[in-house]
C-alpha positions as CSV (number, residue, x, y, z in Angstrom):
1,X,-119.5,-102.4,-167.1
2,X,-116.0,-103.7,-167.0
3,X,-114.7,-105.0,-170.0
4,X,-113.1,-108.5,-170.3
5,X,-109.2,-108.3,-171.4
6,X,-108.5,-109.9,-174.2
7,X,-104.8,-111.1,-174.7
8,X,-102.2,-112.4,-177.4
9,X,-99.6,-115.1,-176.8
10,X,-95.8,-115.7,-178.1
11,X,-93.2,-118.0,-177.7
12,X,-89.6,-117.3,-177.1
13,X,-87.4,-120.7,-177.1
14,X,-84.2,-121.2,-176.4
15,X,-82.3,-124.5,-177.8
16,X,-78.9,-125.4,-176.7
17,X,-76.8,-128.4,-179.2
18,X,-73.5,-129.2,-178.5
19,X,-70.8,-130.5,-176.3
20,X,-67.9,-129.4,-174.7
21,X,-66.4,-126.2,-176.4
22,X,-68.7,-127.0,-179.8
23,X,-72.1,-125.8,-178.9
24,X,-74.9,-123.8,-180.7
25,X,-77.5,-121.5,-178.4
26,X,-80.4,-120.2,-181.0
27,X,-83.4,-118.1,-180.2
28,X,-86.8,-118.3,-181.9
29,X,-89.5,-116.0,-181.9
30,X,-93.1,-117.3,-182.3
31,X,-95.4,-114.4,-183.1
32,X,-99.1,-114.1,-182.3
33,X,-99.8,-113.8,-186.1
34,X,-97.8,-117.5,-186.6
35,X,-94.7,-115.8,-187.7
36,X,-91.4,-117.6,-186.7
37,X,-88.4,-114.9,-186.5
38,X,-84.6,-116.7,-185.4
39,X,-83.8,-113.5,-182.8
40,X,-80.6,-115.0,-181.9
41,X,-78.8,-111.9,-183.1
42,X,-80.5,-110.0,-180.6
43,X,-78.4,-111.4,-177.8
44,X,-76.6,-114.3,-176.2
45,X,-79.0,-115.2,-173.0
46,X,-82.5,-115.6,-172.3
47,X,-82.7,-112.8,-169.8
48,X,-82.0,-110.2,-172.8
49,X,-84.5,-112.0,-174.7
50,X,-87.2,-111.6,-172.0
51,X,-86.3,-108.3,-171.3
52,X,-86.9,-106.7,-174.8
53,X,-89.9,-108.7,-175.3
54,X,-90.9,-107.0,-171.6
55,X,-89.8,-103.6,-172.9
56,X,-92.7,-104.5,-175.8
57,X,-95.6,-105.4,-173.3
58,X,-94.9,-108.9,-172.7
59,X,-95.7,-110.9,-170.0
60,X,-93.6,-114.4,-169.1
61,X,-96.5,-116.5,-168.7
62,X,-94.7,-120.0,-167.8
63,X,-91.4,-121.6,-169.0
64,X,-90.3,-125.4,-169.7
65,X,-87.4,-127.0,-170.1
66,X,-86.6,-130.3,-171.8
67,X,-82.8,-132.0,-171.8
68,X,-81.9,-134.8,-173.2
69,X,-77.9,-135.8,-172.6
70,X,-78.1,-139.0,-174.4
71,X,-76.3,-137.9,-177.4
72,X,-74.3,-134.9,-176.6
73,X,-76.4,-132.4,-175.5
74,X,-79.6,-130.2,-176.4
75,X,-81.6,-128.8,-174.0
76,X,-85.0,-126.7,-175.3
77,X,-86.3,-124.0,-172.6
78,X,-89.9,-122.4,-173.9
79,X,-90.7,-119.2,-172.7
80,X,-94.7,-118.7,-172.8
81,X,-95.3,-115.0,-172.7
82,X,-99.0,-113.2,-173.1
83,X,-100.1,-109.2,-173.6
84,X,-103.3,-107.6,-173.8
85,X,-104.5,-106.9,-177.3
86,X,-104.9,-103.0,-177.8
């Protein structure tokens, strides 16, 4: 009989504040036990995000972006990702 995979999500985001030469990037990690972990030590860009979190067994799943320019600038990009539980 096959056996149904069961999985774990996360949530990498991304959030971009600032304008002109002032700007702040930040990276949160949202674990599949609830933690929250700021990972923006562990590199400048999203791609080095996703790739370490690939490097663990994770999956990008779907990613959204929100901007909003009104008053300087912050954009929020979520990166859903998923693995299967052991």
């Amino acid at each position: 009989m096959d056996r149904m995979v069961a999985w774990e999500y996360a949530l990498l985001v991304r959030r971009y504040q600032g304008q002109g030469r002032n700007f702040h990037v930040s990276f949160v990690w949202y674990g599949p036990d609830g933690s929250r972990t700021d990972i923006t030590a562990y590199g400048d860009t999203a791609i080095a995000h996703l790739n370490r979190a690939g490097r663990d067994g994770w999956e990008l799943v779907s990613a959204a972006e929100d901007v909003n320019n009104i008053q300087g600038s912050t954009e929020v990009h979520r990166y859903h990702l998923k693995r299967p539980l052991p």
